[in-house]
C-alpha positions as CSV (number, residue, x, y, z in Angstrom):
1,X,0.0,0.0,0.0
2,X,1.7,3.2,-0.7
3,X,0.3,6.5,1.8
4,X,-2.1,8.1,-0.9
5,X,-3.9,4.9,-0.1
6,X,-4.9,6.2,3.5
7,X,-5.8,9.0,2.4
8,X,-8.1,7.4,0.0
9,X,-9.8,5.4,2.9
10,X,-10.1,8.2,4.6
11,X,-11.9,9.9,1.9
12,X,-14.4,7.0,1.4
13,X,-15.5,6.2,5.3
14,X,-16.2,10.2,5.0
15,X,-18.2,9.9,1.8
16,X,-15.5,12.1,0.1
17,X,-15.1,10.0,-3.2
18,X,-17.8,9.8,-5.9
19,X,-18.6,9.1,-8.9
20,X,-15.9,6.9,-11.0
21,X,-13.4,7.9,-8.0
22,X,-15.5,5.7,-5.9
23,X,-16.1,2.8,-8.3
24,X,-12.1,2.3,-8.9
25,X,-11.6,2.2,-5.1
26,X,-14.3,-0.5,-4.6
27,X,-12.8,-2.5,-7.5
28,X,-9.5,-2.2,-6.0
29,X,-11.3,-3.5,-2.8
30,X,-11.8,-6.7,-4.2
31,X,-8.2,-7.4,-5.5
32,X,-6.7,-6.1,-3.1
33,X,-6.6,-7.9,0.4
34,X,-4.3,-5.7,2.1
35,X,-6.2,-2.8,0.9
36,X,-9.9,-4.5,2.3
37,X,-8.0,-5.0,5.6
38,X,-6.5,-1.6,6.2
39,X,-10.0,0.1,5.1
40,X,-11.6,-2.7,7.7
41,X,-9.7,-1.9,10.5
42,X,-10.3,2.2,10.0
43,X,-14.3,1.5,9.6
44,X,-13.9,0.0,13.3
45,X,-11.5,2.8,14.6
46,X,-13.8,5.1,13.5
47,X,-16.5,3.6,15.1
48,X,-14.7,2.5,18.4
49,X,-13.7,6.9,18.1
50,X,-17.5,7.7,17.4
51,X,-18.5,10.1,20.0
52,X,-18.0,13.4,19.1
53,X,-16.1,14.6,22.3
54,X,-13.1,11.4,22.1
55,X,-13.0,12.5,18.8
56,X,-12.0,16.2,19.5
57,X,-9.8,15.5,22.1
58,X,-8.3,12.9,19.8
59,X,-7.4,15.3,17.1
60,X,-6.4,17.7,19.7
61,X,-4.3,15.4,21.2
62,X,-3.1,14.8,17.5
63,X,-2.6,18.1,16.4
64,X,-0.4,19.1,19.6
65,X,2.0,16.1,19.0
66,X,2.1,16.7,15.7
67,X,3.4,20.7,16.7
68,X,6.0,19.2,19.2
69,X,6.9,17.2,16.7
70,X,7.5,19.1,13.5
71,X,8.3,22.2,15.7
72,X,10.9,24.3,14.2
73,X,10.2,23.2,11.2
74,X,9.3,26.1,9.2
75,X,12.5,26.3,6.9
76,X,11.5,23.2,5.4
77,X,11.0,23.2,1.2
78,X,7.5,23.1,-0.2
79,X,8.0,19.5,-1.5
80,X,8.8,18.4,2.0
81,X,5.8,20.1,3.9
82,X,3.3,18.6,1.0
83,X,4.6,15.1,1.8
84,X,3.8,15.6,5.7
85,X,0.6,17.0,5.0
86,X,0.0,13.5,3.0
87,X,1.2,11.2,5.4
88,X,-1.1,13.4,8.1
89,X,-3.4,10.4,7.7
90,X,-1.1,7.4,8.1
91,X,0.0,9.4,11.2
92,X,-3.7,9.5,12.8
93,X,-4.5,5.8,11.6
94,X,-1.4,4.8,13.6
95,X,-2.2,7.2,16.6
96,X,-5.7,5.2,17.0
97,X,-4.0,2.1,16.2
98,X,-1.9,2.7,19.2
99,X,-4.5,4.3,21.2
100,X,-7.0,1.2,20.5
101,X,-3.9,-1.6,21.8
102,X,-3.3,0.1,24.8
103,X,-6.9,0.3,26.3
104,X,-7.3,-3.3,25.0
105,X,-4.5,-3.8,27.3
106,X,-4.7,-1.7,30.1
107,X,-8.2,-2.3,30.9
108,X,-10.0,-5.7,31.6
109,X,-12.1,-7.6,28.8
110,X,-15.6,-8.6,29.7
111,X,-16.5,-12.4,29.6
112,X,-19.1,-14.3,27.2
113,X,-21.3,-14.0,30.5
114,X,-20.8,-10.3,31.2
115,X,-21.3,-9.5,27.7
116,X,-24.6,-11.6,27.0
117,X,-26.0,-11.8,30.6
118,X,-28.2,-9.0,30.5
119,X,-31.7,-9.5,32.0
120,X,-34.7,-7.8,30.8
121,X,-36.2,-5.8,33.5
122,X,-38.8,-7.2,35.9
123,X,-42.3,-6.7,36.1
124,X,-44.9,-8.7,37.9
125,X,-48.7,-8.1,37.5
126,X,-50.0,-7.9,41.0
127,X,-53.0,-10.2,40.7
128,X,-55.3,-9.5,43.5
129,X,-56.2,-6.3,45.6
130,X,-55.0,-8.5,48.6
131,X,-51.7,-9.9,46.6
132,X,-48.6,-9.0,48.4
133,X,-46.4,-5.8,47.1
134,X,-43.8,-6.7,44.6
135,X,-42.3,-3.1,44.2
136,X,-39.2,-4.0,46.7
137,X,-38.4,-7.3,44.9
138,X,-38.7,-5.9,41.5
139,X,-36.6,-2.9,42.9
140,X,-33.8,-5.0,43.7
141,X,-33.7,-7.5,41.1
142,X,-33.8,-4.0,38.3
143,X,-30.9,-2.6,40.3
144,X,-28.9,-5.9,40.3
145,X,-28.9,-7.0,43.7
146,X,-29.8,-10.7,43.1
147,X,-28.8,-11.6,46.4
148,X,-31.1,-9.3,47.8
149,X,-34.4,-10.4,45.1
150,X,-33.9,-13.9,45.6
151,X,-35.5,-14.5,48.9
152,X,-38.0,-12.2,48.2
153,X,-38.7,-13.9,45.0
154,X,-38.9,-17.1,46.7
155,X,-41.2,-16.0,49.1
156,X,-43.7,-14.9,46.0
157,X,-43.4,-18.0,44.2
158,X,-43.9,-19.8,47.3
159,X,-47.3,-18.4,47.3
160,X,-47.9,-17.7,44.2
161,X,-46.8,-21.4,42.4
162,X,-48.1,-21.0,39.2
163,X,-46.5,-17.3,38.1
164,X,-43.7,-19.2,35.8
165,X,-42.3,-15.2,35.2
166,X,-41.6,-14.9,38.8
167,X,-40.1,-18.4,38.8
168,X,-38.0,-17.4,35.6
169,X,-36.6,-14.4,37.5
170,X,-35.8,-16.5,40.9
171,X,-33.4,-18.9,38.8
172,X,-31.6,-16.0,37.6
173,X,-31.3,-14.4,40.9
174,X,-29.8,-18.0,41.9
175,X,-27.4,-18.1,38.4
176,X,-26.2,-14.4,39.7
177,X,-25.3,-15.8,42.4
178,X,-23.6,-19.0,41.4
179,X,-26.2,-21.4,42.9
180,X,-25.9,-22.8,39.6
181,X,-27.5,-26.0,39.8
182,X,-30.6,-25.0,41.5
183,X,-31.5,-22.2,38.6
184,X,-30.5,-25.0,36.0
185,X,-33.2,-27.4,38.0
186,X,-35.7,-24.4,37.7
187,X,-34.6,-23.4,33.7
188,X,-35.7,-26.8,33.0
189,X,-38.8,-27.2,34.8
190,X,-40.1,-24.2,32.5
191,X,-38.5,-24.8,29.5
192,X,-40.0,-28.7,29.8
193,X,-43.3,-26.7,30.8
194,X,-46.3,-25.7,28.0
195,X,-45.2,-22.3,29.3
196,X,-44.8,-19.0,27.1
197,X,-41.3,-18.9,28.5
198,X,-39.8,-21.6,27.1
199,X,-37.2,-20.2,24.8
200,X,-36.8,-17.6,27.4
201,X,-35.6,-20.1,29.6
202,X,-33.2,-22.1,27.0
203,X,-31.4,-19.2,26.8
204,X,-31.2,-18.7,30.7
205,X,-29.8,-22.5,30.5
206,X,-27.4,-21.8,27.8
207,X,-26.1,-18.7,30.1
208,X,-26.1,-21.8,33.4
209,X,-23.8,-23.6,31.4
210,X,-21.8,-20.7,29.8
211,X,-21.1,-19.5,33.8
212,X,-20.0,-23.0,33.8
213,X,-17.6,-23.2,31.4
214,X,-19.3,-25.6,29.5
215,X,-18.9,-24.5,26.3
216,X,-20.4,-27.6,24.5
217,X,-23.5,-27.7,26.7
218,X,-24.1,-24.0,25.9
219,X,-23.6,-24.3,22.4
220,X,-26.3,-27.4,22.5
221,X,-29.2,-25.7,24.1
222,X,-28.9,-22.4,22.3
223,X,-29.4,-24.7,19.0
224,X,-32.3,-25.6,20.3
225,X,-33.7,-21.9,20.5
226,X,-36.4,-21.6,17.7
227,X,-36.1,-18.5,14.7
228,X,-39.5,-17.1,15.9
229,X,-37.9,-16.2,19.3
230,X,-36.6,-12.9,21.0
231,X,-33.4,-14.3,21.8
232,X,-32.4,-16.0,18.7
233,X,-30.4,-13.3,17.4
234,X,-28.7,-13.2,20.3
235,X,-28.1,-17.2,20.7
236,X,-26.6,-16.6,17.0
237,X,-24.2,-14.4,17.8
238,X,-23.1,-16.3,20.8
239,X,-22.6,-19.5,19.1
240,X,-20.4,-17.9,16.6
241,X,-18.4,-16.4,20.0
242,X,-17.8,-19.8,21.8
């Protein structure tokens, strides 16, 4: 790849190029491996630098190494100056490169579970004028604190036996706080159940074995979870994950 070539990807993620300019860089795309992979990896630095105040104090940050850098410079020919002005784009490509490794490595990747253990919030239809209040359990379970929700949700289902969304929500309180087999043993009862939640809870026993490390286990049930379901999309992209 020779330098003009960043400036032409530059160009293109920012619309810049039309017309037969556009066409030739596309038809380079496709002969051109290197070229697919460099344009690649600036479409995901500019969208891992898509907020619009990281990217002003990036090109701030830019500029004023560039002026410590090139300081005293000002004697330099014409020709000289138009090839720094050029390269100005392999120089920002490399400053995100670099600025993209070291928060990879500085800070602390999430795990399959963090990333795809998100819970939908929880709201239970109080049944009865005489039914008991839900607001503090629901209040603790949509703040996260399982350990908190999960006797109050145990108290509900106790005395309300056949609410399978309450029962749902008590085996991931348990799963959040690695009493693993006892949500798996609720997971299945539902998802063996005629219940509306039955996908719901194939997923929640694809996350039990996922906590698990049990990579094969979690890759079996979340084949099992049907096209027609909310969390198929989901179980896709984790299977291509594990």
């Amino acid at each position: 790849m020779q330098p003009e070539d960043y400036t032409l990807i530059d160009q293109y993620l920012r619309n810049q190029l039309a017309g037969e300019a556009r066409q030739a860089f596309e038809a380079r795309l496709d002969r051109e491996p290197e070229l697919a992979e460099a344009l690649e990896f600036a479409r995901h630095a500019q969208a891992f630098l898509g907020r619009q105040v990281e990217r002003d104090a990036l090109k701030s940050q830019l500029k004023r190494l560039g002026d410590q850098h090139f300081q005293g410079q000002g004697s330099q020919p014409p020709q000289a100056k138009g090839q720094l002005r050029r390269l100005w784009p392999v120089l920002a490509i490399a400053a995100t490169v670099a600025l993209i490794l070291t928060i990879n490595f500085l800070l602390p990747q999430p795990s399959l579970y963090d990333q795809f253990g998100q819970h939908q919030p929880l709201f239970l239809t109080e049944k009865s004028t005489d039914a008991p209040n839900t607001a503090p359990l629901e209040t603790a379970f949509n703040n996260g604190q399982y350990a908190e929700a999960l006797p109050l949700l145990q108290a509900y289902t106790q005395s309300n036996p056949t609410d399978t969304l309450a029962l749902l929500y008590q085996g991931i309180c348990l799963m959040e706080t690695n009493q693993l087999t006892a949500a798996t043993s609720i997971f299945s009862a539902i998802q063996q159940g005629q219940s509306a939640l039955q996908a719901e809870a194939t997923w929640y026993l694809a996350l039990t074995a996922l906590k698990e490390e049990k990579p094969a286990q979690c890759r079996k049930w979340l084949q099992t979870i049907p096209a027609d379901s909310d969390r198929y999309q989901a179980a896709q992209d984790l299977l291509k994950k594990l």
